[in-house]
C-alpha positions in Angstrom: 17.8 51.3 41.2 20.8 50.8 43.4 21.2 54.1 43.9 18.0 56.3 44.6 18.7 59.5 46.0 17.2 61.4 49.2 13.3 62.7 48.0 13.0 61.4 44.7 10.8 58.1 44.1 12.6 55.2 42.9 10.7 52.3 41.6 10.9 48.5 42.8 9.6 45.1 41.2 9.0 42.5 43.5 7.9 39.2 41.4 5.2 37.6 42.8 4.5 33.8 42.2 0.6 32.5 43.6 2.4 29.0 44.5 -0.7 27.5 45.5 -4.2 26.4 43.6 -6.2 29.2 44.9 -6.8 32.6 43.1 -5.6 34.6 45.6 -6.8 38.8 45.4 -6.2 39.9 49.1 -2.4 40.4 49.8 -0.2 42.9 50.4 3.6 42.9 49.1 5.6 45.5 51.0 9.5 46.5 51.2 11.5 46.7 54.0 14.7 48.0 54.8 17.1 45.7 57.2 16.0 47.4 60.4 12.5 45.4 59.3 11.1 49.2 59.2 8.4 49.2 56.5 9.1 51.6 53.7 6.5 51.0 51.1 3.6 48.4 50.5 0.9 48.2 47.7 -2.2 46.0 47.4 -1.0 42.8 45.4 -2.9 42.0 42.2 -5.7 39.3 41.7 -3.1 36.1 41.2 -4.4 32.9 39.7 -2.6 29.6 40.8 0.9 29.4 39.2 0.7 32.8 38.1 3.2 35.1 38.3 2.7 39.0 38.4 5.4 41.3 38.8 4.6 44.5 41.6 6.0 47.4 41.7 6.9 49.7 44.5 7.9 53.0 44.4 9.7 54.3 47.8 11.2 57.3 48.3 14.1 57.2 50.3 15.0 60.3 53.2 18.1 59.5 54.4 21.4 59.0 52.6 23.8 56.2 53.1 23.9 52.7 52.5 20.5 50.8 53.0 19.7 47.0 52.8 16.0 46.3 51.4 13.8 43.2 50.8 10.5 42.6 49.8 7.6 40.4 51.7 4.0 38.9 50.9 1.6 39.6 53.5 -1.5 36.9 53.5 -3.9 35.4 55.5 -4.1 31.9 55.8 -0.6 31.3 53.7 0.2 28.1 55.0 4.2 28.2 54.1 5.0 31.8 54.8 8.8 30.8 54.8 9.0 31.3 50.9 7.1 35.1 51.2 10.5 37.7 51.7 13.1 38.2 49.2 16.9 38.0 49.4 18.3 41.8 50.7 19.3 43.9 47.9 22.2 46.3 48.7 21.4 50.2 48.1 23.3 53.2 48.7 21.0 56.6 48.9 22.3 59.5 47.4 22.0 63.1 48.7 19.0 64.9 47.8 19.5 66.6 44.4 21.8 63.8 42.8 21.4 60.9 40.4 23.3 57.9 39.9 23.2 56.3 37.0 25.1 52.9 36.9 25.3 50.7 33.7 26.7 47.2 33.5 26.7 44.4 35.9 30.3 43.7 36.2 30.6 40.2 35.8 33.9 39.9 33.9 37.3 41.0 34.5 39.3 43.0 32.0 41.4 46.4 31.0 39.1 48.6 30.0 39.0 51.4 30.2 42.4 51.8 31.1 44.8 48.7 30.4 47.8 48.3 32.8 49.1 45.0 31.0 50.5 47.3 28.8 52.2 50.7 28.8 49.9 52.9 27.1 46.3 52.3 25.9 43.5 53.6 24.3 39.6 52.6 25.4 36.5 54.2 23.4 32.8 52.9 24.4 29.0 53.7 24.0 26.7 54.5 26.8 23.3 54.8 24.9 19.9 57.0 26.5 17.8 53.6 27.7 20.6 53.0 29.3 21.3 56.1 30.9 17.8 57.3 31.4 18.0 61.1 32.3 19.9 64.1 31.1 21.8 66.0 33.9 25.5 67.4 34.3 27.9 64.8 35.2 30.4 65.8 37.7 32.1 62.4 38.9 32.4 58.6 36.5 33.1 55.9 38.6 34.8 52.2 37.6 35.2 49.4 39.7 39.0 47.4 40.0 40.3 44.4 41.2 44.0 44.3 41.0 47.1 42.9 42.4 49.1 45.3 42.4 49.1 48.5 44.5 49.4 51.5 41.7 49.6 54.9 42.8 49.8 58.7 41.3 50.0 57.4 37.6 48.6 59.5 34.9 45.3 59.0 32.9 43.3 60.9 31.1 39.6 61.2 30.1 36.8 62.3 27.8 33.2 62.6 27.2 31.1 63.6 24.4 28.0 62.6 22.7 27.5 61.1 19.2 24.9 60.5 16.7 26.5 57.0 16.0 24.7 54.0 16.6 27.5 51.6 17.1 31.9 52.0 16.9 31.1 49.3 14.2 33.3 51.1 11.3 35.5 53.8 13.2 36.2 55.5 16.5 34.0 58.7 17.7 36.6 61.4 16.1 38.2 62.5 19.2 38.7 66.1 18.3 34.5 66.4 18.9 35.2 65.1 22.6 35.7 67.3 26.0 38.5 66.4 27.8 37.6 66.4 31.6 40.3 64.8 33.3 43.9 64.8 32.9 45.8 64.1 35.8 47.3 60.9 37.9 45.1 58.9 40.0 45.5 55.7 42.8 44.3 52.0 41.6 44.8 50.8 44.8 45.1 46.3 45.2 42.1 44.9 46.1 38.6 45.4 44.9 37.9 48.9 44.9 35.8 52.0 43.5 37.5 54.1 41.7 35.8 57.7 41.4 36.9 60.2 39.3 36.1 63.6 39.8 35.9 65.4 36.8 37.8 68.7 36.4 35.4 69.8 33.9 31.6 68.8 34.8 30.1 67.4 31.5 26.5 68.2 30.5 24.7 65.3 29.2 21.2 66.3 27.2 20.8 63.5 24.6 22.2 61.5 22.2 24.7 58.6 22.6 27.2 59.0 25.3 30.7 58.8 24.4 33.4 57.8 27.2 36.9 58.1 25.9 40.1 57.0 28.1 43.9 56.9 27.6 46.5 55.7 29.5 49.6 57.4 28.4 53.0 55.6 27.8 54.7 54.4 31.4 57.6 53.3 31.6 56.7 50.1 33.1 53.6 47.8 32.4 51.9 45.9 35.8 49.9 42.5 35.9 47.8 40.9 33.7 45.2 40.3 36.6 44.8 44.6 37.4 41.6 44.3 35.7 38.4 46.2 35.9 34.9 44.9 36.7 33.0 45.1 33.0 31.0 43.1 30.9 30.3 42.2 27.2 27.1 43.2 25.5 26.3 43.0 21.5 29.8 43.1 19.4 30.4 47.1 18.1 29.9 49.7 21.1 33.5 49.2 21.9 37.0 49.6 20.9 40.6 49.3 22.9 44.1 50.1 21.3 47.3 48.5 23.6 51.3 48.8 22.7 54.2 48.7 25.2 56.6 50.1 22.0 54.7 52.8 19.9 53.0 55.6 22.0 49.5 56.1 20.9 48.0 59.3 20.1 44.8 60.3 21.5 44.0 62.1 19.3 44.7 59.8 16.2 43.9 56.6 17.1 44.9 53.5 14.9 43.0 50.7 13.5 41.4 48.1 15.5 38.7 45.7 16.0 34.9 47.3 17.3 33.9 44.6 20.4 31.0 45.0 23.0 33.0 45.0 26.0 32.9 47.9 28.2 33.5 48.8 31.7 31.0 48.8 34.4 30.6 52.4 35.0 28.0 54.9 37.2 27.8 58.4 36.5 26.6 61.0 39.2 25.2 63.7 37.9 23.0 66.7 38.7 19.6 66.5 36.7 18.9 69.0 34.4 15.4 68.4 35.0 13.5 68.1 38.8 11.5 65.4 37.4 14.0 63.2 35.3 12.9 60.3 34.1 14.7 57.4 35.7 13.3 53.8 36.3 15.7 51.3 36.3 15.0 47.8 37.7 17.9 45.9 38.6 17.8 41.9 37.8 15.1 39.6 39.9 17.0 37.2 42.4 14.5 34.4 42.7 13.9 32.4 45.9 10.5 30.9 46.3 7.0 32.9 46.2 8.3 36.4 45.9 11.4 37.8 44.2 13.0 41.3 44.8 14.2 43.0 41.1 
């Protein structure tokens, strides 16, 4: 989780590889934060040689703001303790009482949800409830850009809504079910930069498949090919993207096109509906040597 919030337990794997012949039952693995302040340890499991056991540790975090973490081995006698901490892993603490959920690692560049290629668009994706992993009321969505160009005060428009669809495989979610809950103009400035939108109508999430819906209306000019959006492709049908600098596209009737799985990477903050939610999201292992933070 690479955003826990202030007084609610988030969960931590740290991989643990015995890299030695020994079966080794008398370690501790512990996390840190980059001060080298201990924040959490637990009593590592009996570990043949070569064997790999993954450890987790759940810290709960009392101060908001960004945080750099690592995990660390502790044993006596190791005779190569250089390989025993893990790279830092970057975390940003949340204020007590809110979530955030982020889904999607980022690691391709295009225009989605919004495509400023072109002069109007249409973006419809999936989020599904593994993914999200707690119900709450979502008050801001955030997206991540890279662009070239400076664009400021330009109209877009978005919606949420839930769906008993598995997939966007044959159709769009009908947008007519959806809740619109923001129209208005908003800054993509050049650079890599967040992009939060604060919702003018809070959206409660309780189950089901999440749907995001976003439109840029028809401009009157179209930008660079390179103002693209940090997302990322997974499976082939939870997505589909309408583009057209001639024919403005209506919302609310979208035309044909083609379901893909590529979707923006997106984190929702939201206020839980529950005071325990369930939420355990383990971010992907960054191996190094004897230990591995995940």
């Amino acid at each position: 989780n690479a955003t826990p919030s202030v007084g609610t337990p988030a969960n931590y794997t740290i991989s643990v590889l015995n890299n030695g012949t020994a079966t080794q039952n008398t370690y501790a693995v512990k996390l840190f934060n980059a001060a080298n302040t201990e924040l959490a340890s637990v009593a590592g499991p009996t570990l043949a040689g070569g064997a790999t056991a993954d450890v987790v540790i759940p810290w709960t975090p009392t101060t908001e703001g960004p945080e750099g973490i690592y995990g660390k081995v502790f044993l006596n006698g190791d005779i190569n303790a250089t390989n025993d901490q893990t790279a830092t892993m970057n975390v940003t603490v949340q204020p007590e009482g809110i979530m955030t959920v982020t889904i999607g690692e980022g690691n391709l560049a295009e225009g989605v949800p919004w495509e400023f290629f072109y002069r109007n668009s249409l973006f419809q994706t999936l989020y599904y409830p593994n993914e999200i992993g707690m119900f709450g009321s979502i008050t801001t969505v955030t997206f991540y850009n890279n662009f070239t160009t400076d664009i400021s005060n330009t109209p877009i428009k978005l919606w949420l809504g839930t769906t008993t669809q598995e997939d966007l495989a044959e159709n769009w979610v009908d947008p007519t079910t959806l809740t619109l809950v923001y129209d208005g103009t908003m800054n993509f400035p050049s650079g890599a930069n967040t992009i939060t939108v604060p919702l003018q109508v809070p959206f409660t999430y309780a189950g089901g498949n999440l749907v995001l819906y976003a439109n840029r209306p028809m401009d009157t000019q179209y930008y660079s090919s390179s103002d693209n959006f940090q997302a990322q492709t997974v499976g082939t049908n939870r997505a589909r993207k309408l583009q057209n600098d001639s024919t403005v596209l209506d919302p609310m009737a979208p035309g044909t096109s083609t379901a893909n799985g590529t979707f923006p990477k997106t984190t929702f903050v939201m206020t839980p509906l529950s005071p325990d939610p369930l939420f355990s999201v383990s971010p992907a292992s960054k191996d190094f040597g004897d230990v591995i933070l995940g």
